[in-house]
C-alpha positions in Angstrom: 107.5 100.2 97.3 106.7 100.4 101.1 108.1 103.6 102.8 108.0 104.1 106.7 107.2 107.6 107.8 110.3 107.8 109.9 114.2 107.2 109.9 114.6 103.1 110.2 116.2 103.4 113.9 112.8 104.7 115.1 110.9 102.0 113.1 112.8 99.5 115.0 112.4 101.2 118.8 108.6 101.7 118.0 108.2 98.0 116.2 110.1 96.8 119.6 107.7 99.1 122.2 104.2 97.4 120.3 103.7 100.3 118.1 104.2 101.0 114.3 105.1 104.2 112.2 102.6 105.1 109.2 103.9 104.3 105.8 103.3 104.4 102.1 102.5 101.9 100.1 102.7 101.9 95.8 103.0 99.5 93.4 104.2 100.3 89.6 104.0 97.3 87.6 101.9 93.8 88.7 103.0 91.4 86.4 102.0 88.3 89.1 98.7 90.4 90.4 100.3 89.6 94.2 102.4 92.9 94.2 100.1 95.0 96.6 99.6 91.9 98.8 103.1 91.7 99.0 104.1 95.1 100.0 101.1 94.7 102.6 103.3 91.8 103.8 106.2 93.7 103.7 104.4 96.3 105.8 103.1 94.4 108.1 106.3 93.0 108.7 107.3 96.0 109.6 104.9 96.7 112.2 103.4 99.7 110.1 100.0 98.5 109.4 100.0 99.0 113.5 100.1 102.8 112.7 98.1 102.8 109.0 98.9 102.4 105.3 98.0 104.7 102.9 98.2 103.8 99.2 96.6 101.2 96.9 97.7 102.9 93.7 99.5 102.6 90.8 102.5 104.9 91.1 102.9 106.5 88.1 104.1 110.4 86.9 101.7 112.0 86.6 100.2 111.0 90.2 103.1 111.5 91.9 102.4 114.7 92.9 98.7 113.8 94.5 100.5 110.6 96.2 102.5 112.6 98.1 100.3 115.5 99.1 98.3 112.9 100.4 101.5 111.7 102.7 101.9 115.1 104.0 97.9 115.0 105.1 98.4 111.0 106.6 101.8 111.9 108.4 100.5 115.2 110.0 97.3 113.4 110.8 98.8 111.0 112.5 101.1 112.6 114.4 98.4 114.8 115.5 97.1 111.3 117.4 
């Protein structure tokens, strides 16, 4: 899963300007061990790793809750730039 920090209209405008949005990263199953480079791909694709990444985990339930605490912290951070 990759998931920009903003609405996918202002990905676009800040992709087009030079610039990237934050996003999320998380990976749930790896059956081909290429699943995080992928959604890196994926990411940078999307002009995010311009802005930062954050993830690297497995997403499962019961760190769910941690994963996105963690968002709130990266996307106030970074907006604080």
């Amino acid at each position: 899963m990759i998931a920009p920090k903003a609405p996918g209209h202002r990905v676009r405008e800040v992709f087009v300007e030079g610039g990237g949005t934050p996003a999320l990263i998380a990976v749930e199953q790896d059956a081909s061990g290429h699943a995080k480079a992928q959604a890196l791909a994926y990411a940078k694709g999307l002009g995010t790793t311009r802005a930062g990444v954050l993830g690297d985990h497995v997403h499962r339930r019961e760190k769910r809750k941690p994963i996105f605490s963690a968002s709130r912290l990266f996307c106030a951070a970074a907006s604080a730039n």
